[in-house]
C-alpha positions in Angstrom: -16.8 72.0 167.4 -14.8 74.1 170.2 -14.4 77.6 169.6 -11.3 79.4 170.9 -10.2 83.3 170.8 -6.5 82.5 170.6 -4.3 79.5 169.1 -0.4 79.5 170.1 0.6 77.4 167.1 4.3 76.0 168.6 7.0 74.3 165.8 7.1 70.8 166.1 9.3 69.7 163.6 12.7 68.1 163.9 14.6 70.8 164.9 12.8 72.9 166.8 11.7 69.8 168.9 15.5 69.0 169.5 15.8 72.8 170.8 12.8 72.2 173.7 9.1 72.7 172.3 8.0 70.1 172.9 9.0 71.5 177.1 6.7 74.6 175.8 4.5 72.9 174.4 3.7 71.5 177.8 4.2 74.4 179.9 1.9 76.6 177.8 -0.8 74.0 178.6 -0.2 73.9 182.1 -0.2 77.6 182.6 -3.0 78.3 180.7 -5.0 75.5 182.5 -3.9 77.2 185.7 -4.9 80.4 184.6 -8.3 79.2 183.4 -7.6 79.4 179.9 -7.7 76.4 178.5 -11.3 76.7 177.1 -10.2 80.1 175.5 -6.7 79.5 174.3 -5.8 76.3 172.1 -2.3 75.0 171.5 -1.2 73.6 168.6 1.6 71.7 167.7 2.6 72.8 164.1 5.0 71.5 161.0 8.0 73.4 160.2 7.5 76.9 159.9 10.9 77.2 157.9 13.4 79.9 159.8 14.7 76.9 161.5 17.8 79.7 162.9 14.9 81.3 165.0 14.2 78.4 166.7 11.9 77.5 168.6 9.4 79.4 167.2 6.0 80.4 168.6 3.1 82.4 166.6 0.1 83.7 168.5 -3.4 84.2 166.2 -5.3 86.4 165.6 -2.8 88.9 166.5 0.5 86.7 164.1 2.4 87.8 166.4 6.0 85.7 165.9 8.2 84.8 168.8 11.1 83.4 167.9 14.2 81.4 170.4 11.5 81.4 173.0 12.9 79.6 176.3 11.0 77.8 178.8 11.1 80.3 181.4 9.5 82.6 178.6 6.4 81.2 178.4 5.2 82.4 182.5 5.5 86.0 180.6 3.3 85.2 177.1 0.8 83.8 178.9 0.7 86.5 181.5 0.8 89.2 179.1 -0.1 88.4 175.7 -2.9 85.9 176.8 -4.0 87.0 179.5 -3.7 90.7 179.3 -4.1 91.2 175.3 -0.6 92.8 175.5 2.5 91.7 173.0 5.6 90.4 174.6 7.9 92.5 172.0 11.3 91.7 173.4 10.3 87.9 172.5 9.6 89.1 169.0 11.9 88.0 165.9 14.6 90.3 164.8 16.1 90.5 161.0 19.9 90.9 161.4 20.5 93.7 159.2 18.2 95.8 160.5 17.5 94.8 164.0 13.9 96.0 163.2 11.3 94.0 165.1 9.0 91.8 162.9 5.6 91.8 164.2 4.1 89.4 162.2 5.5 86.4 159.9 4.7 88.7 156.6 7.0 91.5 158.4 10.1 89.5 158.1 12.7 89.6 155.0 13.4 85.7 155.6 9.3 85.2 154.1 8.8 88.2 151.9 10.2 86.8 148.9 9.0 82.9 149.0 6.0 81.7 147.7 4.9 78.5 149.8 3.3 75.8 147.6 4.4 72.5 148.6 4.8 74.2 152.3 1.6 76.0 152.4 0.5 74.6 155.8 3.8 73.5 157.1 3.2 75.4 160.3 -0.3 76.1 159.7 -2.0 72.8 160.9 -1.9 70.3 163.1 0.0 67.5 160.9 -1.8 64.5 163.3 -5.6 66.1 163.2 -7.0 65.0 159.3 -10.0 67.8 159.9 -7.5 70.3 160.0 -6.0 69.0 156.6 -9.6 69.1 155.1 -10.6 72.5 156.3 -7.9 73.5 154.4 -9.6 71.7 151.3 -7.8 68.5 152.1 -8.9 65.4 150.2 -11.0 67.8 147.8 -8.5 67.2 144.6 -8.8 63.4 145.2 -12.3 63.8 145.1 -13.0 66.4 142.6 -10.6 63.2 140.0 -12.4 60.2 141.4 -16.2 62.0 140.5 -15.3 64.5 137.5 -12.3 63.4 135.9 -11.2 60.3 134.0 -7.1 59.2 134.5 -6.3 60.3 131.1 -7.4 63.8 132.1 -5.9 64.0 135.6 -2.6 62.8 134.0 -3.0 65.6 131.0 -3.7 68.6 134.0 -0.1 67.2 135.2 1.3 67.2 131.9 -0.1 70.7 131.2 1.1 72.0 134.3 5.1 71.6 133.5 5.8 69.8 136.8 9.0 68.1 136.8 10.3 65.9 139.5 11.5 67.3 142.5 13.8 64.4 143.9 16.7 65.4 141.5 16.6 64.5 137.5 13.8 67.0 136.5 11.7 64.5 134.8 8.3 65.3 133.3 5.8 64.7 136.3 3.2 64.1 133.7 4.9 61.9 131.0 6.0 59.5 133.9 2.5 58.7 134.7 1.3 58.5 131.5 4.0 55.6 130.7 2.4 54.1 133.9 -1.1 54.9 132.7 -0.1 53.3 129.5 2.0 50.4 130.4 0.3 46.8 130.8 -0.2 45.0 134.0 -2.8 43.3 136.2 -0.9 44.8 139.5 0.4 48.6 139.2 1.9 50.5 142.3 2.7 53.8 143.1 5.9 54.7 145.5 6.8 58.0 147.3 10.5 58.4 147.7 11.3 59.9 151.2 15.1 58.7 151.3 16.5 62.1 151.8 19.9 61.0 151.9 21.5 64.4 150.6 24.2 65.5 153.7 22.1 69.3 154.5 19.1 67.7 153.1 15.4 68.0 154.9 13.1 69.2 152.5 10.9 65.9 152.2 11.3 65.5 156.0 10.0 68.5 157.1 6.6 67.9 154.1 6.1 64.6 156.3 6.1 66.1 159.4 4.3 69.3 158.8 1.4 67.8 156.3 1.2 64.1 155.7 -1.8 64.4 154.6 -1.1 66.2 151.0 1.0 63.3 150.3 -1.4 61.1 150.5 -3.8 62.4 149.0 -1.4 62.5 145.6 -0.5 59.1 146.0 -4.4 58.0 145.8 -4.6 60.7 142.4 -1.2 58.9 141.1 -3.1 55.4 142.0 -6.5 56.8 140.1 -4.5 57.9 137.3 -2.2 55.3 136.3 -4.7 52.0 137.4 -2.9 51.0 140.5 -4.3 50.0 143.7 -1.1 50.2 146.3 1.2 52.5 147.1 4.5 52.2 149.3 6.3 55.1 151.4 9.9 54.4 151.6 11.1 56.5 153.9 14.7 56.5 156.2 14.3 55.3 159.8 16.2 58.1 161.3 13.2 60.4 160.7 11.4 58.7 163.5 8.7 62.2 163.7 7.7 61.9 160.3 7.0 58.3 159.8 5.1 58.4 163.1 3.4 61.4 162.1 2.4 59.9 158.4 1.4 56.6 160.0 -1.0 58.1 162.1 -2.3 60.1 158.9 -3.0 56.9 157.3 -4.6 55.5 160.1 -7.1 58.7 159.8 -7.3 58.6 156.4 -8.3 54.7 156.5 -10.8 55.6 159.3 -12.5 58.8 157.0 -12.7 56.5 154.1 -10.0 58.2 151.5 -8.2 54.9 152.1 -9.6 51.6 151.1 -12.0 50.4 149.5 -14.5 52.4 147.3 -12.9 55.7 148.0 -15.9 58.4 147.6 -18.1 56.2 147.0 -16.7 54.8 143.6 -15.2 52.1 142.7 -11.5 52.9 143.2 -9.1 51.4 146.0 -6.1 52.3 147.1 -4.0 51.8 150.4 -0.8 52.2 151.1 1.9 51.2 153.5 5.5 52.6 155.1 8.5 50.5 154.5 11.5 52.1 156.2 15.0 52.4 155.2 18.4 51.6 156.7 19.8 54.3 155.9 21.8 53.9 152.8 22.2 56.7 150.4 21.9 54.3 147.3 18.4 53.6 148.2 17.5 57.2 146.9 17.8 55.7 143.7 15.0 54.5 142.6 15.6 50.6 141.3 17.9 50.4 144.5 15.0 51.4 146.4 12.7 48.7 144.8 14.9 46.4 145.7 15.0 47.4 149.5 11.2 47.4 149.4 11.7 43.9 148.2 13.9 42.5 150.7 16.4 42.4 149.0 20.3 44.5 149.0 19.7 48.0 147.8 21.6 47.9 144.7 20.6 49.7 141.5 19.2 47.9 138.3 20.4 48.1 135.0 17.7 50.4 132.9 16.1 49.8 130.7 13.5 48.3 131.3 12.1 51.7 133.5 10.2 51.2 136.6 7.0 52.3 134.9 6.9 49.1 132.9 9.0 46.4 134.9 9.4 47.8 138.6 8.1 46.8 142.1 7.6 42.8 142.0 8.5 43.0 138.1 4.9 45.2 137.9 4.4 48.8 136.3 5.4 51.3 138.8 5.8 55.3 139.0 8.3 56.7 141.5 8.2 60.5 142.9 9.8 61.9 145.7 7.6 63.7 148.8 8.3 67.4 147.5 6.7 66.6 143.9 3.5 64.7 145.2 3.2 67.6 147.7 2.3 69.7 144.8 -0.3 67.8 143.4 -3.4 68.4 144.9 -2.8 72.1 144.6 -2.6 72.0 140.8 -5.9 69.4 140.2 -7.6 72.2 142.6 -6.3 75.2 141.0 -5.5 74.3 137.7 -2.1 73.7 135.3 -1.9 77.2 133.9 -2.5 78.8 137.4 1.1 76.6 138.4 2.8 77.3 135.1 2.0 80.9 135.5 5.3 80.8 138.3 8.9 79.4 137.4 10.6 79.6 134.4 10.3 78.3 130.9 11.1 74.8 131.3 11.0 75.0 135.0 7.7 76.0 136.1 6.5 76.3 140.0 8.2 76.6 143.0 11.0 74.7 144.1 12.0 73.6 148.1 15.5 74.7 149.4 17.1 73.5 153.0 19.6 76.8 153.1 22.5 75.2 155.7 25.8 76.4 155.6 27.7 79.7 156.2 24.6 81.8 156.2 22.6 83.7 158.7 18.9 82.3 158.0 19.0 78.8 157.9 16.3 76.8 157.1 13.4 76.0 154.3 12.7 78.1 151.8 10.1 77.9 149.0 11.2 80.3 145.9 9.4 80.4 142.6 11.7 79.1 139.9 13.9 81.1 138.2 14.6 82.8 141.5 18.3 84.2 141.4 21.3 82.7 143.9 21.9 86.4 145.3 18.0 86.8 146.4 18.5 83.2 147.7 21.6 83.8 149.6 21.0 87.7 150.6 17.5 88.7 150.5 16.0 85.5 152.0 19.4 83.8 153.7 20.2 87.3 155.4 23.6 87.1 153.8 27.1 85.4 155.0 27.6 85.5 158.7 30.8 88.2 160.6 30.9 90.4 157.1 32.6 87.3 155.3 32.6 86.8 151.2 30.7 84.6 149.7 32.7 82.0 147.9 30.3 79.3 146.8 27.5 77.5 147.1 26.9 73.8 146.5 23.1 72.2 145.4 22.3 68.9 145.0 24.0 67.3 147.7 27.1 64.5 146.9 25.8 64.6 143.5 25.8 68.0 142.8 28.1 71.2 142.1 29.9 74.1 143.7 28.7 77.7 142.1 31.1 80.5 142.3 30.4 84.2 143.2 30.6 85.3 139.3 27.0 82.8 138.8 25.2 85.2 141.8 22.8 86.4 139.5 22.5 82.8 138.0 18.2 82.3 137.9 17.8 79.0 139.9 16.3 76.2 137.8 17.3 72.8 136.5 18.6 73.5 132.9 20.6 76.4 133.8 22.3 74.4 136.8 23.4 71.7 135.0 24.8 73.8 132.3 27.3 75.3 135.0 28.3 71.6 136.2 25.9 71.7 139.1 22.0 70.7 139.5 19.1 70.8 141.3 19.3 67.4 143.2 16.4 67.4 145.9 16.8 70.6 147.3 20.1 71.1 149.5 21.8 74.4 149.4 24.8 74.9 151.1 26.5 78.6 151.5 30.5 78.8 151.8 32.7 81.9 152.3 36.1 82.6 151.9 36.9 80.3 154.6 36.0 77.3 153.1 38.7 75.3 151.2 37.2 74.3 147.8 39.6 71.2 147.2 38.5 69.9 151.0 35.1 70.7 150.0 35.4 68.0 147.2 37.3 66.1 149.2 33.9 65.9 152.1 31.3 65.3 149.1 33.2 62.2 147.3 34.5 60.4 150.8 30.4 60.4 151.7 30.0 58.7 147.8 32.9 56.3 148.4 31.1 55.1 151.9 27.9 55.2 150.7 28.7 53.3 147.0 26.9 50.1 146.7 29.5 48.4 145.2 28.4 46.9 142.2 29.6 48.8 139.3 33.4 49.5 139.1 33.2 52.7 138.1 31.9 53.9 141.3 33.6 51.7 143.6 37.1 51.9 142.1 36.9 55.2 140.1 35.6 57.0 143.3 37.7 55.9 145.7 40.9 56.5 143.2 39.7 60.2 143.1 39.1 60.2 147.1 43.0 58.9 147.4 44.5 62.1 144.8 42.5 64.7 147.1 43.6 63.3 150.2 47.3 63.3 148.8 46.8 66.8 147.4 45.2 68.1 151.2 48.0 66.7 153.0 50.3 68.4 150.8 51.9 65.2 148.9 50.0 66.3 145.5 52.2 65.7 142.2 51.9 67.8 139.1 49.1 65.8 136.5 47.1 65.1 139.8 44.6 68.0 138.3 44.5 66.2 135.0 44.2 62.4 136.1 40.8 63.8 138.6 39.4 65.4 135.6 40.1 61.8 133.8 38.6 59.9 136.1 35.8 61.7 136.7 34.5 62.0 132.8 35.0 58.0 132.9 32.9 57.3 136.0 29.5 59.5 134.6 30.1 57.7 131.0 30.4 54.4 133.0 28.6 54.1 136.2 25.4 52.3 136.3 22.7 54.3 138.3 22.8 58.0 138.5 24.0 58.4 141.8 27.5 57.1 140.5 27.3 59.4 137.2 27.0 62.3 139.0 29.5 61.6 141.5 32.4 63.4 140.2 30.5 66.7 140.3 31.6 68.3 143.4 35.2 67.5 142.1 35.0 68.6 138.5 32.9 71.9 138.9 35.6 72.9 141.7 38.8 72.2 139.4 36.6 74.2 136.8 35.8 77.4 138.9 38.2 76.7 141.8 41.3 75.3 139.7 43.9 78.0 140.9 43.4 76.6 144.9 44.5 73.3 143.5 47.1 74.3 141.8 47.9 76.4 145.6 48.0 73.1 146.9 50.5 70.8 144.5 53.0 73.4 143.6 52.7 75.7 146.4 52.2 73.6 149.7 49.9 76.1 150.1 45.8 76.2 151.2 44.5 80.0 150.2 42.0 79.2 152.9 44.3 78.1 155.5 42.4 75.4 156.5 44.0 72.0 155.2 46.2 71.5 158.4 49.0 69.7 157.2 49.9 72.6 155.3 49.5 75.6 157.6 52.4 77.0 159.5 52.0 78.7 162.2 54.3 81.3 163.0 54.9 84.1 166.2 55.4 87.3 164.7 57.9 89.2 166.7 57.1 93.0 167.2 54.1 92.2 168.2 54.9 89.4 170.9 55.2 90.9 174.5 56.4 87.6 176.1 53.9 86.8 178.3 54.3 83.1 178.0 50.6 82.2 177.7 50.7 80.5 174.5 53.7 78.4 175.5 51.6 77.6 178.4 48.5 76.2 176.1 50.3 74.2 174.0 50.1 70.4 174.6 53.0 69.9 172.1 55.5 72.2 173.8 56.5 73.4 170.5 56.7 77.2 171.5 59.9 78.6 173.7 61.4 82.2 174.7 62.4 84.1 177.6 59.9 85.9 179.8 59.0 89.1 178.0 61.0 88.1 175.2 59.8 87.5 171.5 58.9 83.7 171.7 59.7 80.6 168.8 57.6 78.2 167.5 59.3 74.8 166.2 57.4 73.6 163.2 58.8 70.0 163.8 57.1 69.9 166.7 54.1 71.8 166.0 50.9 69.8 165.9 49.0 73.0 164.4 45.9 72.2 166.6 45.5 76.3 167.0 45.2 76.6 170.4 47.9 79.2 170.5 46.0 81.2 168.5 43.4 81.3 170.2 44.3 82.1 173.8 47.0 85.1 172.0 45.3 88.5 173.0 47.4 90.6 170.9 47.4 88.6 167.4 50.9 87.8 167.3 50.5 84.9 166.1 49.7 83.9 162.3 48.5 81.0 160.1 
């Protein structure tokens, strides 16, 4: 084994690798082979370490020291000084916001000191392509500590004990599921990990994949042991080409080491398991659509019952859990059910994965105990709402999700309290709006993605949604009718009762939990003509405000319609029939004399 006195541990997940490290990853080897380092300094290409904002991002051991939107040209300098001469580089070192105070080391910073990484806890700690690195981190020791001490029934009751519920969006009892595969009859069982984050602001199960591969599939071989089943598929979407290369070469190793196979530590259990990549189709999240896929055939949902864990995959007994929950798994075999019910809430126990996108100053993955509140979430950790701005709301679970309003700040994040305020968990996606944001537009963005993305098959969903998609529309461009309000609300209660697969049900959410908390900007827009947030366009004016136009011409100059006229240094005219309201005016105005 080498030894080395320094690692530079550089983010290679998704987005740091479209901002350049992969470029430092290769000029910190070259430098450092130059400087005849190389046999003293190792560099390590990482998983996400989570403040995706501060991208790329570099950490330096022993020291910690964390580098954050480090450039090409910066690496010369940490080489050169930190490397080489044992001295910090600390105008390269990460900044809060706030405070401007300079965060020596990853514990130092806000954005960390309130998450507690369980299904991250070596996303940006390992290697994600080097399986010893994954079992010095007792990798592969749960699988082995359930094949040689435990039977199935007792693996499943840890899980059950534990209070893990599923991850990918309904909350279901981890435990329970297996045991209905455990129980159900069948010569053939499989096990399937659903990585079909199709959530818009969604990459929680992306960035497990890429940053430890391994954790899942270790839980798929303890799902496998514990329910009787010898195969397990990993449906994951094409355009995460990192991850699927990344967990492809994990099987590989894990095939080469043994934990995949044939008499897996030396007992008699097998297990393998293969990737099977999706189009792309947001349908295929749910689970009987995604069976189908696997099976070749259109990814459209099935009627239920009967539940995958008794007629599924090829018609055989099959448990379905998304990358997130899985991730969990070996870390509750190895440190025991009451240890991971001791965090969360009542009914919500552990930790739960957030991608924080939006109008917020941190974006990126955070891991928060449940039972966490939205203000820590959106202030303590997020750093708050970017220029001063209000917060107005924030919307979880994606397209099939809700909006929460500022009077639910203190709301304690978990999955019964969500859906009592209209909204819910989903798989993870958290995105922060301020007073900018127009809350009828907002629904209007969520449900056009659920009319493209329906499968079709049920008419609730692929009339019912696109009715609702044609009202906002009418109500944005400022045609909306009085009883517009009351027929979305209609339609909406009829598609849940009536869709077939969940994804439909919960399809009216972003519309319904807006006219619920947001029902005055609606009402702005029918009987008014009026957006509060002045962003739907056809119904923003834009007029020149007199005492303060000098009439210097320049926004006459800028505007492609020639819809603004006056005399030279003159109080100028905008004619709203001509008026395209593209805003350029605005912008080029230095002394705000013009308004929306």
């Amino acid at each position: 084994m080498d030894f080395y006195r320094a690692h530079v541990l550089v983010c290679g997940g998704t987005g740091c690798t479209s901002s350049g490290s992969a470029e430092l990853i290769e000029r910190f080897e070259k430098d450092l082979a130059e400087k005849g380092l190389d046999k003293e300094v190792k560099v390590v290409r990482t998983g996400c370490f989570g403040l995706c904002e501060a991208g790329p991002i570099v950490i330096v051991y022993p020291e910690g020291a964390f580098y954050s939107r480090v450039k090409v040209e910066d690496v010369d300098e940490i080489v050169e000084e930190h490397l080489l001469k044992g001295r910090i580089v600390e105008r390269l070192l990460h900044k809060d916001e706030e405070e401007q105070d300079v965060a020596t080391t990853l514990d130092d910073i806000e954005f960390y000191k309130k998450q507690n990484r369980v299904a991250l806890r070596n996303c940006g700690v390992i290697d994600p392509e080097v399986i010893d690195e994954y079992i010095a981190f007792d990798g592969y020791k749960a699988l082995g500590t359930c094949l040689t001490e435990k039977t199935p029934q007792e693996v499943i009751d840890i899980i059950k004990a534990s209070g893990l519920r599923g991850r990918g969006g309904g909350g279901f009892p981890t435990g329970v599921k297996w045991q209905f595969g455990h129980d159900a009859k069948g010569d053939q069982k499989y096990v399937i990990c659903n990585a079909d984050e199709g959530d818009p602001g969604a990459f929680m199960d992306r960035s497990v994949l890429e940053g430890d591969p391994h954790s899942v599939i270790e839980a798929m071989a303890i799902a496998g042991y514990s329910i009787g089943a010898n195969m397990g598929y990993v449906y994951v979407r094409a355009e995460y080409p990192i991850a699927v290369k990344r967990l492809q070469i994990a099987i590989d190793q894990a095939r080469e080491y043994g934990l995949l196979g044939e008499g897996i530590f030396g007992t008699d259990f097998n297990f393998d398991i293969e990737i099977r990549l999706g189009a792309g189709a947001f349908v295929c999240g749910e689970e009987t659509a995604l069976m189908e896929s696997i099976e070749g055939h259109r990814g459209e949902p099935r009627p239920k019952p009967p539940f995958p864990a008794n007629k599924g995959l090829f018609g055989k007994p099959t448990i379905i859990n998304n990358v997130e929950t899985l991730a969990n798994i070996p870390q509750i075999i190895l440190k025991g059910a009451e240890w991971f019910g001791s965090m969360g809430t009542e009914k919500s126990k552990g930790t739960k994965v957030f991608a924080l996108g939006g109008k917020i100053n941190n974006t990126g993955l955070v891991e928060i105990p449940m039972g966490t509140t939205l203000r820590e979430v959106i202030y303590d950790i997020g750093g708050g709402i970017p220029d001063g701005k209000k917060f107005k709301a924030a919307q979880t679970g994606g397209p099939s999700g809700g909006c929460i309003p500022a009077e639910h700040l203190d709301l304690k994040i978990d999955y019964d309290t969500l859906t009592s305020i209209g909204s819910m968990m989903g798989s993870g996606g958290l995105i922060v709006m301020d007073e900018d944001n127009c809350m009828v537009d907002v629904a209007k963005f969520f449900l056009d993605f659920t009319v493209d993305e329906s499968c079709g098959k049920c008419p609730p969903c692929r009339i019912g949604t696109k009715r609702m998609l044609e009202i906002l529309q009418r109500i944005t461009d400022g045609k909306g009718k009085p009883g517009d309000i009351e027929k979305l609300i209609e339609l909406g209660e009829s598609i849940k009762a009536g869709a077939l697969c969940g994804l439909g049900k919960t399809a009216p959410n972003p519309v319904l939990s807006t006219i619920k908390y947001f029902r005055d900007e609606y009402e702005a827009h029918i009987y008014d003509k009026r957006c509060p947030a002045g962003h739907c366009q056809q119904l923003l004016v834009y007029e020149i405000i007199p005492s303060k136009c000098i009439g210097c011409g320049m926004c006459a100059r800028v505007c492609p319609a020639e819809a603004i006229t006056g005399e030279k240094k003159q109080p100028h005219h905008i004619d709203p029939d001509k008026c395209i309201k593209c805003g350029a005016c605005i912008e080029k105005c230095k002394f705000d004399a013009i308004k929306r």
